[in-house]
MOPAC internal coordinates of N, CA, C and O (Angstrom, degrees):
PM7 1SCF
backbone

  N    0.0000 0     0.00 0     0.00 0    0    0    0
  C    1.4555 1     0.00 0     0.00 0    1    0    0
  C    1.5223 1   110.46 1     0.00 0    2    1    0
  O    1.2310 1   123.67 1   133.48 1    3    2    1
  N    1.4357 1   110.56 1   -46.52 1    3    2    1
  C    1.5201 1    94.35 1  -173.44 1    5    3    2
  C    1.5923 1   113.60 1   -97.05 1    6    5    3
  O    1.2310 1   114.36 1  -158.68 1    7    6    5
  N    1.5681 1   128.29 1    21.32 1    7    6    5
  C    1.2815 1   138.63 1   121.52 1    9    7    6
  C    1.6836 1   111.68 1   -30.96 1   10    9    7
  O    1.2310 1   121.77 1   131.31 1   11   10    9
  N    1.0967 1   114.22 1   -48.69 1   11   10    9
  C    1.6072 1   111.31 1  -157.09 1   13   11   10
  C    1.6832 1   104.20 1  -102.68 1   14   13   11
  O    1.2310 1   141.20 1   175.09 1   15   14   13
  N    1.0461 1    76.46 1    -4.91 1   15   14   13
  C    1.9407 1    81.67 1  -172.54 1   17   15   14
  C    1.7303 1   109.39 1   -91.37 1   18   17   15
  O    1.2310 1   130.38 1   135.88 1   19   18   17
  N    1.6887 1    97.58 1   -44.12 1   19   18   17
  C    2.1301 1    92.81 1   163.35 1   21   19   18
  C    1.7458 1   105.05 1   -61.08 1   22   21   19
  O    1.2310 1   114.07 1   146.64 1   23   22   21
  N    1.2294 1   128.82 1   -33.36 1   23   22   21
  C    1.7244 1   122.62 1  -166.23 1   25   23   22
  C    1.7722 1    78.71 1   -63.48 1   26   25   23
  O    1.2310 1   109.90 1   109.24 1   27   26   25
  N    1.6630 1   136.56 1   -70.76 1   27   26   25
  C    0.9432 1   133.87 1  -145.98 1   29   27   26
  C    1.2230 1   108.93 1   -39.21 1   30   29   27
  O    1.2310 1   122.83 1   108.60 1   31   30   29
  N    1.6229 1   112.19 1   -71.40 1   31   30   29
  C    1.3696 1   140.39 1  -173.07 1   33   31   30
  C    1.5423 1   107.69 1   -51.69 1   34   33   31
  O    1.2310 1   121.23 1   141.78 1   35   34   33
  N    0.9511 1   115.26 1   -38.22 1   35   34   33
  C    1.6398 1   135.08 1   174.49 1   37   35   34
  C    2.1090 1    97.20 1   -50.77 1   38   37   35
  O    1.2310 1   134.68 1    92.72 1   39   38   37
  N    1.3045 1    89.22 1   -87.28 1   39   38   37
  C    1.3304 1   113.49 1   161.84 1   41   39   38
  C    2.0709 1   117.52 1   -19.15 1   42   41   39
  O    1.2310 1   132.82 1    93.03 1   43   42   41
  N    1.0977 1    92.84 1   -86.97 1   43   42   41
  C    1.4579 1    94.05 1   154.95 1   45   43   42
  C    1.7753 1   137.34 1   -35.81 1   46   45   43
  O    1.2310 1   121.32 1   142.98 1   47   46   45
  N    1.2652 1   115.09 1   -37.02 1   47   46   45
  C    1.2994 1   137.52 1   155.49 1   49   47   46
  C    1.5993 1   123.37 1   -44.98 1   50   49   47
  O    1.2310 1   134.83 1   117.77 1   51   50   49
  N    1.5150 1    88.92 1   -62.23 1   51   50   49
  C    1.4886 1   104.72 1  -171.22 1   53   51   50
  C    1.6736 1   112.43 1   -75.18 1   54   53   51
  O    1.2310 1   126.06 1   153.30 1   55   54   53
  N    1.7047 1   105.95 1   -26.70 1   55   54   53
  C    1.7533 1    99.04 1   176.26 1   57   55   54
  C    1.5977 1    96.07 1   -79.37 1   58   57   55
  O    1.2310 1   119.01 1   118.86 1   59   58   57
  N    1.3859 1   119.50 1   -61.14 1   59   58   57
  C    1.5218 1   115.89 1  -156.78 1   61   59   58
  C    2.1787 1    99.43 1   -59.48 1   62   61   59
  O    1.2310 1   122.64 1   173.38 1   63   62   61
  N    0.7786 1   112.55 1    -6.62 1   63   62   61
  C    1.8507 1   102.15 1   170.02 1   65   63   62
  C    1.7093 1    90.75 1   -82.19 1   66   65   63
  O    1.2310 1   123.05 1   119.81 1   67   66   65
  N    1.4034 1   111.76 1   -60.19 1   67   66   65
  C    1.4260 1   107.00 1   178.36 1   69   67   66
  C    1.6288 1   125.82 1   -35.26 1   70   69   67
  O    1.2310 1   127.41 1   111.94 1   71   70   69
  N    0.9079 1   103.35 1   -68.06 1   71   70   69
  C    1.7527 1   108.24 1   170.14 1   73   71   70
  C    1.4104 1   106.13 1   -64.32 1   74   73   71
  O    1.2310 1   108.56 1   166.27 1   75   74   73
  N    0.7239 1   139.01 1   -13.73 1   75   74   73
  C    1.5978 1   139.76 1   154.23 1   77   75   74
  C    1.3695 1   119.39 1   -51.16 1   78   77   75
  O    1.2310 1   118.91 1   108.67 1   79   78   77
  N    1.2813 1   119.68 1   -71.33 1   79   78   77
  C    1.2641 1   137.80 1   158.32 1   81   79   78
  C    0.9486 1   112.52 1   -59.41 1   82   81   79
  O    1.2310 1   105.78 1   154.19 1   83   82   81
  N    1.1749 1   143.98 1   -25.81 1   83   82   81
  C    2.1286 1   127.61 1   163.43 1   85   83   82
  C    1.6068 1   102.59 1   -63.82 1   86   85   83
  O    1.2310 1   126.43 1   124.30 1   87   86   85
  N    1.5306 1   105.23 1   -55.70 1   87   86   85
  C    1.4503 1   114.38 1  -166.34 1   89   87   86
  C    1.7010 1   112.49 1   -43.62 1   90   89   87
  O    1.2310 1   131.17 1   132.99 1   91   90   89
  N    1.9167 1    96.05 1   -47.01 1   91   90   89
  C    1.6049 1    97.77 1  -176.63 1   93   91   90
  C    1.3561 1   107.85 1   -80.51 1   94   93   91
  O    1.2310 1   112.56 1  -166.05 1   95   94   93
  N    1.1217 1   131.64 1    13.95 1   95   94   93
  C    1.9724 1   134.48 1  -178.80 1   97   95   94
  C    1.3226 1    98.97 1   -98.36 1   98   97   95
  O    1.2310 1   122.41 1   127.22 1   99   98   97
  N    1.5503 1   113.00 1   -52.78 1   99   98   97
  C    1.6109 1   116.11 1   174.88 1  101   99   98
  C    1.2541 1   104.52 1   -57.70 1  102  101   99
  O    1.2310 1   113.36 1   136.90 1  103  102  101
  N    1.0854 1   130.16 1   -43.10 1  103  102  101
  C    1.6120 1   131.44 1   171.61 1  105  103  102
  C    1.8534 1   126.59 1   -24.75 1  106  105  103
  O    1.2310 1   141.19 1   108.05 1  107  106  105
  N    1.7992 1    76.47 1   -71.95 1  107  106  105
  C    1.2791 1    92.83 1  -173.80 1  109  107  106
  C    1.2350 1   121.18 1   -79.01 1  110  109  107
  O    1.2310 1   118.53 1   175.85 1  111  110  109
  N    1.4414 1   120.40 1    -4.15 1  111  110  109
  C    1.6740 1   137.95 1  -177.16 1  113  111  110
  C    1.7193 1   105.10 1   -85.35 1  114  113  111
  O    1.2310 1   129.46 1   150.66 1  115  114  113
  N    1.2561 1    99.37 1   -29.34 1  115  114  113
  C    1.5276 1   119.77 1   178.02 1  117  115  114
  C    1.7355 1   111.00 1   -78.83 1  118  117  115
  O    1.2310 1   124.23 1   151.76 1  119  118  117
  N    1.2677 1   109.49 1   -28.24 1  119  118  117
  C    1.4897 1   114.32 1   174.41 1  121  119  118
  C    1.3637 1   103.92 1   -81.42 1  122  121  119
  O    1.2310 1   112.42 1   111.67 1  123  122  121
  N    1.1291 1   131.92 1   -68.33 1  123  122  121
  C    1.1541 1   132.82 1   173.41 1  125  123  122
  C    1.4738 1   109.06 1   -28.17 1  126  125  123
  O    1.2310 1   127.43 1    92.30 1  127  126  125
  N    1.2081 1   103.31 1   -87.70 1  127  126  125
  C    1.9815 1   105.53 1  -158.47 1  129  127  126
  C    1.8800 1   103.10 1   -52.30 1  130  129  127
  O    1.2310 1   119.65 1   155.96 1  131  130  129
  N    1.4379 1   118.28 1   -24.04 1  131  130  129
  C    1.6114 1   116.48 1   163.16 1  133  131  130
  C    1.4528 1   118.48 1   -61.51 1  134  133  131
  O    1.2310 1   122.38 1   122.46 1  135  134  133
  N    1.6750 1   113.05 1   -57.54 1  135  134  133
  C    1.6243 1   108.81 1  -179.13 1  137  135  134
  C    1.4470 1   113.54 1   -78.96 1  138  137  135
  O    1.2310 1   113.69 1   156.74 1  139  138  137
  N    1.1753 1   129.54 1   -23.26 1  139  138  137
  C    1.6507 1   124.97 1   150.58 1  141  139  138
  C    1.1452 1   128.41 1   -74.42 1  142  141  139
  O    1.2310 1   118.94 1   173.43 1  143  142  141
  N    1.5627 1   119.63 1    -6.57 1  143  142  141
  C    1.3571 1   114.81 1  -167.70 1  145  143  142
  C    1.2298 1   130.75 1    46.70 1  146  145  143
  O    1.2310 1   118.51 1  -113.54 1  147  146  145
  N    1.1616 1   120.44 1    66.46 1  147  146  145
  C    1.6584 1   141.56 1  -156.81 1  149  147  146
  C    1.7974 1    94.23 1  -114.25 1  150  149  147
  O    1.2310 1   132.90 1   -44.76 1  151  150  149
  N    1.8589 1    92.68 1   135.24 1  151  150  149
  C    1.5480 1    81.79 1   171.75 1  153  151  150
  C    1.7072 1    96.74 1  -122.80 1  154  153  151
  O    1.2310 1   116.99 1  -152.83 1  155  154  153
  N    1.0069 1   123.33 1    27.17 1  155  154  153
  C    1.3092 1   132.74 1   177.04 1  157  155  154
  C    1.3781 1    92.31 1  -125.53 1  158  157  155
  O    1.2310 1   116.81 1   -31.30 1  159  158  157
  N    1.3168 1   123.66 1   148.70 1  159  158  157
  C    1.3713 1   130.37 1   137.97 1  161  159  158
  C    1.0798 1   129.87 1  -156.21 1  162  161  159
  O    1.2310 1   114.48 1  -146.92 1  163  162  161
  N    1.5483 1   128.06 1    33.08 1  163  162  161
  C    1.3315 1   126.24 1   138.24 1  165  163  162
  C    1.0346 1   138.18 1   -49.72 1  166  165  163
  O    1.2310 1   121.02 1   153.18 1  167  166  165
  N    1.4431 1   115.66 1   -26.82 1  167  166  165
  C    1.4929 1   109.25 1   168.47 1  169  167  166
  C    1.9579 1   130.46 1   -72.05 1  170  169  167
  O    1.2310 1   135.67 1   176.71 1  171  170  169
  N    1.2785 1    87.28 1    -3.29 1  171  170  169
  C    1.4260 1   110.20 1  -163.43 1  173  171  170
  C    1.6821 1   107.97 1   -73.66 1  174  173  171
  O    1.2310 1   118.01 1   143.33 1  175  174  173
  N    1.6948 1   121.40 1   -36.67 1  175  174  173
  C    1.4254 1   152.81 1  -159.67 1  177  175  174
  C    1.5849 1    76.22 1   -60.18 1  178  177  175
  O    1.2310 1   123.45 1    88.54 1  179  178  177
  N    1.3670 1   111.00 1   -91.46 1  179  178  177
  C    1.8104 1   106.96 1  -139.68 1  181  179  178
  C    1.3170 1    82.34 1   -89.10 1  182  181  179
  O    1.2310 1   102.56 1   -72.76 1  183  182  181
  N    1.1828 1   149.55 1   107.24 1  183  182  181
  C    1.5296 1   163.34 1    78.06 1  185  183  182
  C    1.5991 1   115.90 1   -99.84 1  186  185  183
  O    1.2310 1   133.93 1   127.20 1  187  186  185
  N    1.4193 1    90.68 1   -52.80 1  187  186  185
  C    1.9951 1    80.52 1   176.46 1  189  187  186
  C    1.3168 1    97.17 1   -83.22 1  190  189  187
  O    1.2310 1   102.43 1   169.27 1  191  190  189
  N    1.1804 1   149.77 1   -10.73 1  191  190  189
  C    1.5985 1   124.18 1   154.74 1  193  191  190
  C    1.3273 1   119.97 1   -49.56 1  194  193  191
  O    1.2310 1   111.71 1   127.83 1  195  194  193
  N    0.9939 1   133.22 1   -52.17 1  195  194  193
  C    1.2699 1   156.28 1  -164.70 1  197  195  194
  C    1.3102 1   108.25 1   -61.43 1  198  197  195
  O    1.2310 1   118.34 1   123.80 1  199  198  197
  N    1.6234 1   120.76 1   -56.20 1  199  198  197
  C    1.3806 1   163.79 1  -165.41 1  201  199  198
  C    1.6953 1    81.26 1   -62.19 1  202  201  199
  O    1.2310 1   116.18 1    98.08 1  203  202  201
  N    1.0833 1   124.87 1   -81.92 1  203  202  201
  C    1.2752 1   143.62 1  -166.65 1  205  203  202
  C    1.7378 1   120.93 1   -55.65 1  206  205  203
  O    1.2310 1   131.64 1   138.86 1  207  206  205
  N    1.4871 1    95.13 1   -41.14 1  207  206  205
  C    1.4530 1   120.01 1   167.05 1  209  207  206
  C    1.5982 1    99.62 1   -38.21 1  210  209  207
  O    1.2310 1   136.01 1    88.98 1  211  210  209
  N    1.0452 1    86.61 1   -91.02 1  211  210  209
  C    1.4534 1   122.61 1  -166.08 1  213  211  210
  C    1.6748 1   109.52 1   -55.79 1  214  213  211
  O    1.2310 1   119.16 1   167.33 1  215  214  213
  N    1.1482 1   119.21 1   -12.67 1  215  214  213
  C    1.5907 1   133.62 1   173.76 1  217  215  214
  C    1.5197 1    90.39 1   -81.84 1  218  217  215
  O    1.2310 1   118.20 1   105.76 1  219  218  217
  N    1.3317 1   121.04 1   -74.24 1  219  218  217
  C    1.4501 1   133.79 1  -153.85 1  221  219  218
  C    1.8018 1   109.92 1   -51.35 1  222  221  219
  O    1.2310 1   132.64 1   145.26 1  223  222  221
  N    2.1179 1    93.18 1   -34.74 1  223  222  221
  C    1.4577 1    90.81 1  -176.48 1  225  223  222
  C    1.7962 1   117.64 1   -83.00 1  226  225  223
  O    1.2310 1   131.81 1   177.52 1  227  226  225
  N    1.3812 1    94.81 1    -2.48 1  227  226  225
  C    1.6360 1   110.56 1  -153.19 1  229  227  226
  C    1.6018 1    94.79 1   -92.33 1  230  229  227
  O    1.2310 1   121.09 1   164.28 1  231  230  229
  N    0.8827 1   115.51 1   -15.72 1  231  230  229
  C    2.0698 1   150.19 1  -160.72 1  233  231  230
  C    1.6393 1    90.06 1   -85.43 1  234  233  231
  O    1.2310 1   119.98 1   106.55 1  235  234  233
  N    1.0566 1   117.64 1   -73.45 1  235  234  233
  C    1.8255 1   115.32 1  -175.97 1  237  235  234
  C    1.8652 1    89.06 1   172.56 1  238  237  235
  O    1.2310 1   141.74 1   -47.00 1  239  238  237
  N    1.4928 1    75.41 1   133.00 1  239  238  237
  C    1.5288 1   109.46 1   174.46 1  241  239  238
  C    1.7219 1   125.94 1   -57.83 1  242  241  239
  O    1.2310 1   132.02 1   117.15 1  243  242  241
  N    1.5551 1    94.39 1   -62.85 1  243  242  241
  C    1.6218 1    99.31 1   165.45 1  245  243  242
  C    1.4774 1   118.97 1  -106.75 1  246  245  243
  O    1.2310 1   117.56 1    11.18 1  247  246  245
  N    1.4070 1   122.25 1  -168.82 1  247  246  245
  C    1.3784 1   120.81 1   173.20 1  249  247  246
  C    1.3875 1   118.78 1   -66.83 1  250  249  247
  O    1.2310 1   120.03 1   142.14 1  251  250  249
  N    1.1313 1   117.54 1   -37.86 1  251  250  249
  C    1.6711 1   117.33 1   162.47 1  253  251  250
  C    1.0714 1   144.70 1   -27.66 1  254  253  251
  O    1.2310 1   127.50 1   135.71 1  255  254  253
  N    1.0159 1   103.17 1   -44.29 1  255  254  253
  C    1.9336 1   138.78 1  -170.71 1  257  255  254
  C    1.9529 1    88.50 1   -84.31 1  258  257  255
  O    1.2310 1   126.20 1   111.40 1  259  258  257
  N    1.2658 1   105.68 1   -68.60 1  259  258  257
  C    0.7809 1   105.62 1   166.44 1  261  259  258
  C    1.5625 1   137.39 1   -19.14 1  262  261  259
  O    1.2310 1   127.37 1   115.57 1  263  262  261
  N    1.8023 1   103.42 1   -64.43 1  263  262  261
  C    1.7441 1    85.99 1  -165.20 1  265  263  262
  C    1.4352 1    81.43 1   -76.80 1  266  265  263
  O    1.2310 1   105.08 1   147.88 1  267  266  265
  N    1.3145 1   145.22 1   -32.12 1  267  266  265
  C    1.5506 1   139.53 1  -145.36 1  269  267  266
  C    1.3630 1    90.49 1   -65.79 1  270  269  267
  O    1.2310 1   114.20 1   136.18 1  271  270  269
  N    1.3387 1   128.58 1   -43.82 1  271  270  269
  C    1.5932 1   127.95 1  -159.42 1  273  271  270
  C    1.5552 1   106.70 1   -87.17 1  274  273  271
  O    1.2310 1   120.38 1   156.48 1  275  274  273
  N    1.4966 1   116.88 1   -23.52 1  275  274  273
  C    1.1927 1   125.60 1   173.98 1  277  275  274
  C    1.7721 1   108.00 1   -76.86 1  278  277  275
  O    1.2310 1   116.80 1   131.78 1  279  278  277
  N    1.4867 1   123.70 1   -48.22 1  279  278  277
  C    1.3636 1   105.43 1   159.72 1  281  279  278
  C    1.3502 1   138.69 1   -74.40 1  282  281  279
  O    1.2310 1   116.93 1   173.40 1  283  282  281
  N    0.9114 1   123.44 1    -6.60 1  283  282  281
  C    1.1747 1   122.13 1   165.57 1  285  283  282
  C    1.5793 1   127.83 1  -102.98 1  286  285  283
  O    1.2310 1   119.52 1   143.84 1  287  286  285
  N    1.5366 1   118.53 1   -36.16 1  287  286  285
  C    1.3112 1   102.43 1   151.33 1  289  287  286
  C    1.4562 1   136.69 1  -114.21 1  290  289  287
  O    1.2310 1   118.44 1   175.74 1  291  290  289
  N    1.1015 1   120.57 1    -4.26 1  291  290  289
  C    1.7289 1   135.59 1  -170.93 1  293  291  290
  C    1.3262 1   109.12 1   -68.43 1  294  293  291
  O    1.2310 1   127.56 1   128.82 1  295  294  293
  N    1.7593 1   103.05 1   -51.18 1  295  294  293
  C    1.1603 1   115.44 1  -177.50 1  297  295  294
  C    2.0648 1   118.20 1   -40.60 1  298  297  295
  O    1.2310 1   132.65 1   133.25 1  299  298  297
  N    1.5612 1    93.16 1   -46.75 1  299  298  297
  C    1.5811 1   109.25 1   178.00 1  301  299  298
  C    1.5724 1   113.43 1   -90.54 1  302  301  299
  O    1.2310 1   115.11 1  -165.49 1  303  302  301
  N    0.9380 1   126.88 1    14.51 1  303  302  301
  C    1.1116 1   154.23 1  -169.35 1  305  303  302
  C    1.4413 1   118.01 1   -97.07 1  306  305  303
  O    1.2310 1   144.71 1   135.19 1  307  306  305
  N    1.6200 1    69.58 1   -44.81 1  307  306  305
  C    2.0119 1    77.82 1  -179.40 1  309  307  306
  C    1.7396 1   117.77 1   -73.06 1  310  309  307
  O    1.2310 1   128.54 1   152.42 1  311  310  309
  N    1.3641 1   101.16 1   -27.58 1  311  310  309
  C    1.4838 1   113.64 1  -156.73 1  313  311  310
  C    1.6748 1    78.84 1   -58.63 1  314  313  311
  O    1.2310 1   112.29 1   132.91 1  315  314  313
  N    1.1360 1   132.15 1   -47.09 1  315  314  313
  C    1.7937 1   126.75 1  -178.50 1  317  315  314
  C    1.6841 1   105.89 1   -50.33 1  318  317  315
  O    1.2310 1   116.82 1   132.17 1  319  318  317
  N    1.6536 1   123.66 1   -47.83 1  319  318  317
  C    1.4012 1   106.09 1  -168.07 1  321  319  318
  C    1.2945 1    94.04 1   -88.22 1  322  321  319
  O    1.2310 1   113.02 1  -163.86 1  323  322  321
  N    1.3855 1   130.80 1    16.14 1  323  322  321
  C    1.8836 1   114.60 1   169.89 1  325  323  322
  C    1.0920 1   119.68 1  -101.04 1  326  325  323
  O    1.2310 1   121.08 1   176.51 1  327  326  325
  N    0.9176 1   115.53 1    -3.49 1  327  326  325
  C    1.8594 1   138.48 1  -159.02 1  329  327  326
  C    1.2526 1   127.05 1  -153.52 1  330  329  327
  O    1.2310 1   106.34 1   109.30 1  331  330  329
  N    1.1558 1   142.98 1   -70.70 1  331  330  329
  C    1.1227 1   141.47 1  -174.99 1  333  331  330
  C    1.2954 1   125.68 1   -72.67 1  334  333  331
  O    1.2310 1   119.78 1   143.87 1  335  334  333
  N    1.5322 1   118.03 1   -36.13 1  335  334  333
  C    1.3915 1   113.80 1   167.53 1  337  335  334
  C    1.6189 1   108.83 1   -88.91 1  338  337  335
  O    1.2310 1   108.28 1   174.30 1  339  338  337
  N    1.4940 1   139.50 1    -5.70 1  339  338  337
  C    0.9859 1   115.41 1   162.93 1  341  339  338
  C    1.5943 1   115.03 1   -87.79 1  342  341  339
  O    1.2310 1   121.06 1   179.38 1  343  342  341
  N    1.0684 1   115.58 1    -0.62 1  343  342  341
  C    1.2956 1   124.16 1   156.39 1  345  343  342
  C    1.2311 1   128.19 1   -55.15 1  346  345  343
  O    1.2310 1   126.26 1   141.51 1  347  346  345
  N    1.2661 1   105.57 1   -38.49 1  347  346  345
  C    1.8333 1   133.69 1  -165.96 1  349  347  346
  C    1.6465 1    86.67 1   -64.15 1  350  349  347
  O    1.2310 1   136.91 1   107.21 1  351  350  349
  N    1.6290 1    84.86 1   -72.79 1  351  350  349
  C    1.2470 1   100.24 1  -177.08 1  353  351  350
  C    1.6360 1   136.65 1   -25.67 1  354  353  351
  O    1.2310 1   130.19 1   118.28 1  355  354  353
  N    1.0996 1    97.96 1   -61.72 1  355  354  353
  C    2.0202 1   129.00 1   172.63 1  357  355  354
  C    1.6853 1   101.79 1   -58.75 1  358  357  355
  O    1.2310 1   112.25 1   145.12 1  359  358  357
  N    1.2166 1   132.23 1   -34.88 1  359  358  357
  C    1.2703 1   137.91 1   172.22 1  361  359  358
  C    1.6494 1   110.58 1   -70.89 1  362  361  359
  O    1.2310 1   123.02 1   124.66 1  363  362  361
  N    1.6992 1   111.81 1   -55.34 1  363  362  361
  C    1.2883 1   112.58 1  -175.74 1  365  363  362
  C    1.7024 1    98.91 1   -65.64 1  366  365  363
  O    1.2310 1   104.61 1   137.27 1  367  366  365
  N    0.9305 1   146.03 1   -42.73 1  367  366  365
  C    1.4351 1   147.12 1  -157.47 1  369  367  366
  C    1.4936 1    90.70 1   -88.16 1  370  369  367
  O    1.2310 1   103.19 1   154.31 1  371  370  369
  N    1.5464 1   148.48 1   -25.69 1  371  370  369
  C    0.8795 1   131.69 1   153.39 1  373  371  370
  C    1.5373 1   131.11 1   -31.47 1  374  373  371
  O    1.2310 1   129.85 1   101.59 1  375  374  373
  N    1.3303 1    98.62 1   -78.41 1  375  374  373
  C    1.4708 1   127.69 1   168.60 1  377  375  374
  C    1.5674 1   113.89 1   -47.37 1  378  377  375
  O    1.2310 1   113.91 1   125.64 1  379  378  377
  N    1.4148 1   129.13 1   -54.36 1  379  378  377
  C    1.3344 1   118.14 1   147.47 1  381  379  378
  C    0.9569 1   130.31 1   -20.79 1  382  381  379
  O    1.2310 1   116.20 1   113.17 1  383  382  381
  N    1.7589 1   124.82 1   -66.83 1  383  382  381
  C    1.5933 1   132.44 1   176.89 1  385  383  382
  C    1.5671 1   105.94 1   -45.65 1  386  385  383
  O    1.2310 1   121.47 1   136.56 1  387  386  385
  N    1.9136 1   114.79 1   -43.44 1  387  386  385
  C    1.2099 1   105.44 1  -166.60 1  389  387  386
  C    1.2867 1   120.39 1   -57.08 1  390  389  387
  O    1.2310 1   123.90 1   119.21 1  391  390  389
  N    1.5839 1   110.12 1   -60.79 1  391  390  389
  C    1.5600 1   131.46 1   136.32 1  393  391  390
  C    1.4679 1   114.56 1    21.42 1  394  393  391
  O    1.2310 1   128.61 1   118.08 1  395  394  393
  N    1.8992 1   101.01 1   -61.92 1  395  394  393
  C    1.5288 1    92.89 1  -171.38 1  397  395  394
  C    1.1613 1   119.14 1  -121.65 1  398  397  395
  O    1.2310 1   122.03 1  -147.44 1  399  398  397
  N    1.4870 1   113.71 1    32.56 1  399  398  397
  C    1.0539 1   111.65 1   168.27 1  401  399  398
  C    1.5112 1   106.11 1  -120.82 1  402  401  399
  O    1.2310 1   119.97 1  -155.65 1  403  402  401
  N    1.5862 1   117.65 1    24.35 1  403  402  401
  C    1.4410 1   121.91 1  -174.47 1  405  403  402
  C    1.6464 1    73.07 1  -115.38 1  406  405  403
  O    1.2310 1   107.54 1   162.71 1  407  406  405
  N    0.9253 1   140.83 1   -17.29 1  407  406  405
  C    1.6027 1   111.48 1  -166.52 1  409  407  406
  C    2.0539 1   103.08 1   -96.16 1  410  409  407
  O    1.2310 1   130.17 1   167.03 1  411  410  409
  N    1.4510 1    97.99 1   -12.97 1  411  410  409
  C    1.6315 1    88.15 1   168.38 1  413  411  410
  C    1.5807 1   109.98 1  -102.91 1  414  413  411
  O    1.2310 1   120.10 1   180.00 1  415  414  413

């Protein structure tokens, strides 16, 4: 039984990272074609895949690298994606609204 129970959990692992990573691609495909105002965005898929690919592998190779690079800089790292770019953000979407409410 508990042969079949690591495949499960295993199993389980490997879809929910998957849908993880679609969810945050649709995400970020959705940021894009909004802050550029894109009315196409198929072309958008395999570049920031790629983009990201190649970031993630360029980031650390094994898990090691990993937590080492994750404690020491990610951690402070973050204080930028908790704050400052949603800041960015909340400012640019400001100015947008203004944007459109000068054109009615």
């Amino acid at each position: 039984i508990f042969e079949r129970f690591e495949v499960i959990v295993t199993l389980i692992c490997v879809l929910s990272d998957f849908i993880a990573i679609c969810i945050f691609m649709i995400l970020i495909v959705r940021c894009f074609e909004w802050l550029f105002d894109l009315k196409q965005k198929g072309f958008l898929y395999a570049p920031l895949t790629m983009i990201i690919f190649y970031l993630t592998y360029y980031l650390s190779k094994t898990q090691f690298e990993f937590d080492f690079l994750y404690q020491n800089l990610i951690v402070y790292i973050n204080l930028v994606f908790q704050y400052l770019i949603p800041l960015l953000l909340g400012l640019l979407s400001l100015f947008k609204i203004k944007k459109i409410k000068k054109q009615f």
